[in-house]
N, CA, C and O atoms as a MOPAC input file, in Angstrom:
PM7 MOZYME 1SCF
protein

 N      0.84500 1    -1.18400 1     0.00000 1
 C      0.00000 1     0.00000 1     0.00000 1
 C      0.88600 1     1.24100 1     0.00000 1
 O      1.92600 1     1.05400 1     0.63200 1
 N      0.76700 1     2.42800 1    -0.52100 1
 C      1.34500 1     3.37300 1    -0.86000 1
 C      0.33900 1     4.54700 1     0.20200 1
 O     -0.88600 1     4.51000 1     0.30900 1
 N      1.36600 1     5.62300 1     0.95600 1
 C      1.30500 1     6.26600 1     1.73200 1
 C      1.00300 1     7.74400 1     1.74200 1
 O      1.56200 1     8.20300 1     0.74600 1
 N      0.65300 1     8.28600 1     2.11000 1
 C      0.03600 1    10.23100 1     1.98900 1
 C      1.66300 1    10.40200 1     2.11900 1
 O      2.02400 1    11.39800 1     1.49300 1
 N      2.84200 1     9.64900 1     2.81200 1
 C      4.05300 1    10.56500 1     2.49100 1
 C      4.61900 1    10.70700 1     1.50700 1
 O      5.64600 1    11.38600 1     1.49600 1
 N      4.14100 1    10.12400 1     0.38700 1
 C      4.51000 1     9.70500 1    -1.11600 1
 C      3.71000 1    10.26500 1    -1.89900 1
 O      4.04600 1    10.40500 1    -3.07500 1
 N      2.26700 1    10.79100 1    -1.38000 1
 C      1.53100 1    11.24400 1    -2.40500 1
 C      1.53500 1    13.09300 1    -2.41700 1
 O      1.69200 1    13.98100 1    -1.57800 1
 N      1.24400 1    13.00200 1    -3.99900 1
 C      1.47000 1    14.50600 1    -4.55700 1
 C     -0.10000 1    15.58900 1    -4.22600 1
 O     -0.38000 1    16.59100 1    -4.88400 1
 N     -0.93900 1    15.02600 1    -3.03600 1
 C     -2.06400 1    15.55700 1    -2.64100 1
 C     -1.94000 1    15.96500 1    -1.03400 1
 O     -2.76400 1    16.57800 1    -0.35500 1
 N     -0.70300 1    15.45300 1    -0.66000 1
 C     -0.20900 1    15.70200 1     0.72300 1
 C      0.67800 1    16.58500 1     0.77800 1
 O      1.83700 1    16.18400 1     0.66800 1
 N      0.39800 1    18.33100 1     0.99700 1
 C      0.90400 1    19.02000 1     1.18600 1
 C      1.93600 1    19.40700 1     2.21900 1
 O      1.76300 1    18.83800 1     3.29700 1
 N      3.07500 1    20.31800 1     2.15700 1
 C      3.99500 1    20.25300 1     3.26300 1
 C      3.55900 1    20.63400 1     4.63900 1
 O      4.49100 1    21.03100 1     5.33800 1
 N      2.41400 1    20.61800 1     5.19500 1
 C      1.44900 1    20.93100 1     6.18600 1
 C      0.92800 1    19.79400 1     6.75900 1
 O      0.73200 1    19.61700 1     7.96100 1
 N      0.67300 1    18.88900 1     5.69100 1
 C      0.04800 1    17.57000 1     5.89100 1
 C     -1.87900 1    17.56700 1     6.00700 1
 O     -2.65400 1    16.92100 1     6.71200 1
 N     -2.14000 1    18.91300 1     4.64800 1
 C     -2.78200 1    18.91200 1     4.69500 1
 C     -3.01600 1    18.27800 1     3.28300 1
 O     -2.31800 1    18.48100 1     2.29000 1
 N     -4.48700 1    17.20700 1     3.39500 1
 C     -4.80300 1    16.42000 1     1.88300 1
 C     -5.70800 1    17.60400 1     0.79400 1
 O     -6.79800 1    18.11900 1     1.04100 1
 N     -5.06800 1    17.75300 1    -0.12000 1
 C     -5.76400 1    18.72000 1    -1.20700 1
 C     -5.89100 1    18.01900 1    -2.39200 1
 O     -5.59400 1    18.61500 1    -3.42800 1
 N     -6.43500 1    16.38200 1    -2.47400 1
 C     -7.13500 1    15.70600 1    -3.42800 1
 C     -8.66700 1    16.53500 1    -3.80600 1
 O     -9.01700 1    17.66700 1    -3.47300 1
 N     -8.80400 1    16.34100 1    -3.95800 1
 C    -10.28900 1    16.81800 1    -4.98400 1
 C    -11.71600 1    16.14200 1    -4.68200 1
 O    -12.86100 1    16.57600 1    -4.56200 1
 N    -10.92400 1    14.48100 1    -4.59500 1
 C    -12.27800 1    13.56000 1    -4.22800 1
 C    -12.63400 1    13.90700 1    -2.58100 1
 O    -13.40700 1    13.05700 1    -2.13900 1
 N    -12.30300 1    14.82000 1    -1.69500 1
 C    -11.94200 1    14.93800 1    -0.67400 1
 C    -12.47000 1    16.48600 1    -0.97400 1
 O    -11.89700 1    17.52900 1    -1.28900 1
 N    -14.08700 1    16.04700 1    -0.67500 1
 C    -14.66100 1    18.07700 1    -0.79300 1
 C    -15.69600 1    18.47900 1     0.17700 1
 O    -16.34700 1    17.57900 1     0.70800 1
 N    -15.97100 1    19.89200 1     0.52600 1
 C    -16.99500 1    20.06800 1     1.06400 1
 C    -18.67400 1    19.92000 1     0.27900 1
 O    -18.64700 1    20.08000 1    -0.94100 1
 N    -19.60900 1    19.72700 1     0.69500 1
 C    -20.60700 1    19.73500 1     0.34900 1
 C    -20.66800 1    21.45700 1    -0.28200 1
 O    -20.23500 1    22.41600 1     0.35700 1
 N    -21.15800 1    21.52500 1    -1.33800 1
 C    -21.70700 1    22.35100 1    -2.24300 1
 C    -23.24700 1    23.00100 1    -2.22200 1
 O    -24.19500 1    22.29100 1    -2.55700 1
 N    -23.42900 1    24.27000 1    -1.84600 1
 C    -24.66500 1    24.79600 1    -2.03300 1
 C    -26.10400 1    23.45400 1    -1.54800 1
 O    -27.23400 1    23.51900 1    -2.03000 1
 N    -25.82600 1    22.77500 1    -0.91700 1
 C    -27.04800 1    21.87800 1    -0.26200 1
 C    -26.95600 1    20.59400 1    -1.17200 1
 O    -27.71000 1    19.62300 1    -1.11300 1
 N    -25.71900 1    20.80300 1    -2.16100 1
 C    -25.86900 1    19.38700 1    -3.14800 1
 C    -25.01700 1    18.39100 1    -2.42500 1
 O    -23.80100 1    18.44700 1    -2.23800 1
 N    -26.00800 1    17.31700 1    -1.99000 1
 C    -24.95400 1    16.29500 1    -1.32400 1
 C    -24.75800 1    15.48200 1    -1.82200 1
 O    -24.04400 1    14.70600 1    -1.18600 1
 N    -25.26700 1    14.88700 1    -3.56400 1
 C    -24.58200 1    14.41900 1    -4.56500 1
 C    -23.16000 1    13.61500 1    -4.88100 1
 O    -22.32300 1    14.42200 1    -5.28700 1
 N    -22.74600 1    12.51600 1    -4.82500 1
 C    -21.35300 1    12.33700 1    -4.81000 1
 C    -21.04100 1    11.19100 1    -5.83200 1
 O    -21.84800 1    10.48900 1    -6.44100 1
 N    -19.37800 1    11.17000 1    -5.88100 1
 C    -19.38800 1     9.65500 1    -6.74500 1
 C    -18.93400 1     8.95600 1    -6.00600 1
 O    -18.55900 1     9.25600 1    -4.87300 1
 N    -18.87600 1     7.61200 1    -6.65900 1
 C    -18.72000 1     6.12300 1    -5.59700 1
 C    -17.42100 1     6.51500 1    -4.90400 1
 O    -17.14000 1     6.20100 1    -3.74800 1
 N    -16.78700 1     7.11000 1    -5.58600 1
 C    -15.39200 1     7.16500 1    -4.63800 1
 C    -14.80600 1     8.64100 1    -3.85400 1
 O    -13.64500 1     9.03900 1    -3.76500 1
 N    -16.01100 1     9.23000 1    -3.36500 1
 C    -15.60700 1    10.31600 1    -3.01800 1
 C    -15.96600 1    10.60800 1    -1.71600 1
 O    -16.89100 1     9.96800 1    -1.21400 1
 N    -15.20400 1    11.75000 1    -0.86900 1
 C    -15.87800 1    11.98400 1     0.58300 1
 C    -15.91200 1    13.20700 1     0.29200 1
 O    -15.05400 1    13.89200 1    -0.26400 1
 N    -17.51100 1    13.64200 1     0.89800 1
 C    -18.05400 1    14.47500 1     0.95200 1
 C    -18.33500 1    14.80500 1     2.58900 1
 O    -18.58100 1    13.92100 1     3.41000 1
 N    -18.27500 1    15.83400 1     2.81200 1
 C    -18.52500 1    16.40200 1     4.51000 1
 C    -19.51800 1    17.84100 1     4.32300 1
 O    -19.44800 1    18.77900 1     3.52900 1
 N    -20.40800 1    17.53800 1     5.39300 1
 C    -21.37600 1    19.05200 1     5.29500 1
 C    -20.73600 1    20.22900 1     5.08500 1
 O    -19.57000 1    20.49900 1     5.37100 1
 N    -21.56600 1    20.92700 1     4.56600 1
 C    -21.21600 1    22.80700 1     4.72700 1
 C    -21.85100 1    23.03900 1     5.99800 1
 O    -23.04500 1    22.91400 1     6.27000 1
 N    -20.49500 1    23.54300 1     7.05600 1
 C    -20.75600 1    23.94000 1     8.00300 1
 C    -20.46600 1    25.37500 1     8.23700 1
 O    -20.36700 1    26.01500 1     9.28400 1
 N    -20.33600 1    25.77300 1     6.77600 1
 C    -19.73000 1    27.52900 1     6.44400 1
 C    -18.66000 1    27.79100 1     7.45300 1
 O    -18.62700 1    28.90900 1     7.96600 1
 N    -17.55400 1    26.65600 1     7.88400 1
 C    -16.61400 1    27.30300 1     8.69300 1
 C    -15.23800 1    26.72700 1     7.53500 1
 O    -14.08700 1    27.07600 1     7.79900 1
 N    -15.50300 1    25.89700 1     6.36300 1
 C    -14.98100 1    25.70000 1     5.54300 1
 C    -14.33300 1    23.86400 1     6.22200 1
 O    -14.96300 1    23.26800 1     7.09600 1
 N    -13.32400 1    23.41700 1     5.72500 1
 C    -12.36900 1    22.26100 1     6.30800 1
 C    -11.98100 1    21.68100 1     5.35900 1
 O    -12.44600 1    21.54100 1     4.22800 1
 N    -10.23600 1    20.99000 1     6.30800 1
 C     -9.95300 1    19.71400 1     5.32800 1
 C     -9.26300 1    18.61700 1     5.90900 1
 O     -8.96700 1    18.46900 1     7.09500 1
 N     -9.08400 1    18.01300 1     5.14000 1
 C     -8.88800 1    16.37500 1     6.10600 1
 C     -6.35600 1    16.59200 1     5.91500 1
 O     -5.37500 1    16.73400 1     5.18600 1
 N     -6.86500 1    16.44000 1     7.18300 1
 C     -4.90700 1    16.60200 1     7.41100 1
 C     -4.84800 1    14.96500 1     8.14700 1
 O     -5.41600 1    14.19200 1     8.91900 1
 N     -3.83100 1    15.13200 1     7.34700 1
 C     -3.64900 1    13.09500 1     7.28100 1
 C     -1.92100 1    13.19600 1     7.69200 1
 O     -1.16200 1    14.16000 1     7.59300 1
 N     -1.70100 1    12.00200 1     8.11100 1
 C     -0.74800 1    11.72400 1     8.74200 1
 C      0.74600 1    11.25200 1     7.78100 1
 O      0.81500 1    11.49000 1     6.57500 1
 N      1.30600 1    10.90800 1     8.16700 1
 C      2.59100 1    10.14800 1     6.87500 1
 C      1.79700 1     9.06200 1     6.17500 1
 O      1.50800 1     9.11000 1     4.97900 1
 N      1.35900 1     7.76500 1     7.26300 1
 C      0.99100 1     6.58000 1     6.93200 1
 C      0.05300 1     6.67400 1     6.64800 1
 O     -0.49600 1     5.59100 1     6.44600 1
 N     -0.68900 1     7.74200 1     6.45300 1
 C     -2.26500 1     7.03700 1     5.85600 1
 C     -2.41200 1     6.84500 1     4.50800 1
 O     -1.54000 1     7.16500 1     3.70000 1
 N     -3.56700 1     6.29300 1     4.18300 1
 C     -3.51300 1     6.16100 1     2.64400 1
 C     -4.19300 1     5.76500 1     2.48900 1
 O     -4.70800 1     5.04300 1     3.34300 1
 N     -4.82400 1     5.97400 1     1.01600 1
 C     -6.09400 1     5.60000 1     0.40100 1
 C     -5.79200 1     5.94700 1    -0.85100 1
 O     -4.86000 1     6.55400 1    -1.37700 1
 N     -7.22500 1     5.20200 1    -1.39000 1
 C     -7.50600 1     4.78200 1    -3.13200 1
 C     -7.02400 1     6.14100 1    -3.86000 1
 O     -6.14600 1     5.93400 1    -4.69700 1
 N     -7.24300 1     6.89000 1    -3.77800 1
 C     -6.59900 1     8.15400 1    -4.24800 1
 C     -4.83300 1     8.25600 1    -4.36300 1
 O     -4.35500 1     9.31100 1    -4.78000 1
 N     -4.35800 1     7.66200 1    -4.16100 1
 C     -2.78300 1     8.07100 1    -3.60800 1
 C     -2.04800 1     8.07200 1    -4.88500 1
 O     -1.97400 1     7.06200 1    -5.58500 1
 N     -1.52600 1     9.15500 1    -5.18300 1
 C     -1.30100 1     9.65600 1    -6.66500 1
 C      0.92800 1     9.77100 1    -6.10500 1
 O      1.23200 1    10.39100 1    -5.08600 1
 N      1.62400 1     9.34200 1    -6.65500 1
 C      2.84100 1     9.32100 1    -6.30100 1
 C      3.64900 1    10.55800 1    -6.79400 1
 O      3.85100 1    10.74300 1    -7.99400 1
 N      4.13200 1    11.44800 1    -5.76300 1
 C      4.71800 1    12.67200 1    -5.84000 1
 C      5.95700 1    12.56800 1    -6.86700 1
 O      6.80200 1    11.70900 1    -6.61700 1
 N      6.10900 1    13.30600 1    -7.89600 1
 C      7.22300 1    13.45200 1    -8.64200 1
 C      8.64000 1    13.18800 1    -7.89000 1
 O      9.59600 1    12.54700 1    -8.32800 1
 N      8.53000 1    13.80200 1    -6.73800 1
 C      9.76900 1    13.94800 1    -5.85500 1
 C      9.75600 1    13.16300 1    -4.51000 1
 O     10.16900 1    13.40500 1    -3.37600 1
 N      9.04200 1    12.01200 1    -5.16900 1
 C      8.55100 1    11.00700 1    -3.73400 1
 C     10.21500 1    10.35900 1    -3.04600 1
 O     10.33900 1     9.50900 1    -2.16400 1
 N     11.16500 1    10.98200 1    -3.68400 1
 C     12.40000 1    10.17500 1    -3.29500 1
 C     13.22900 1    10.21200 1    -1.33600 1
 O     14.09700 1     9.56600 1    -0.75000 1
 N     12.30500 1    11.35100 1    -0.99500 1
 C     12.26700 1    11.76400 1    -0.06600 1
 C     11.29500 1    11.47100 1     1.34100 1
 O     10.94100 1    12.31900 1     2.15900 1
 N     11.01100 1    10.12300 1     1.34700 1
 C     10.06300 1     9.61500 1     2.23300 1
 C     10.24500 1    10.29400 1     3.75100 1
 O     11.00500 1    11.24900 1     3.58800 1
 N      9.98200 1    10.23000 1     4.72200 1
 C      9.31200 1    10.39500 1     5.73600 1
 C      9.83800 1     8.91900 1     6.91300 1
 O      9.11200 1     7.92600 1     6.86600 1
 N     11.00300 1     8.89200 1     7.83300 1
 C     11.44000 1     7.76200 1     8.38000 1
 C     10.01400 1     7.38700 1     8.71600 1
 O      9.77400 1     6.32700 1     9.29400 1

């Protein structure tokens, strides 16, 4: 399994800025099979993930040469 420290959606914050990973939209809670969606709680959010986590999304950073002990 391949890791958020490798992926190019895991920012140097360790915050996840994938796409499938959104707030709910104007009351549309609409989604696709592979996506997480979280209410509009008009305070905005995002999902901050750790080294090891990982999921179906995990897209491999150009400069993944640099792992995370």
């Amino acid at each position: 399994m391949n890791y958020c420290e490798t992926c190019k959606y895991r920012n140097e914050d360790g915050w996840c800025e994938h796409p499938k990973l959104r707030q709910e939209r104007y009351g549309n809670i609409e989604m696709e099979d592979d996506e997480l969606v979280y209410p509009n709680n008009y305070e905005g959010g995002w999902f901050w993930v750790g080294p090891k986590f990982g999921c179906v999304h995990h897209t491999m950073a150009i400069d993944a040469t640099e792992v995370e002990a």
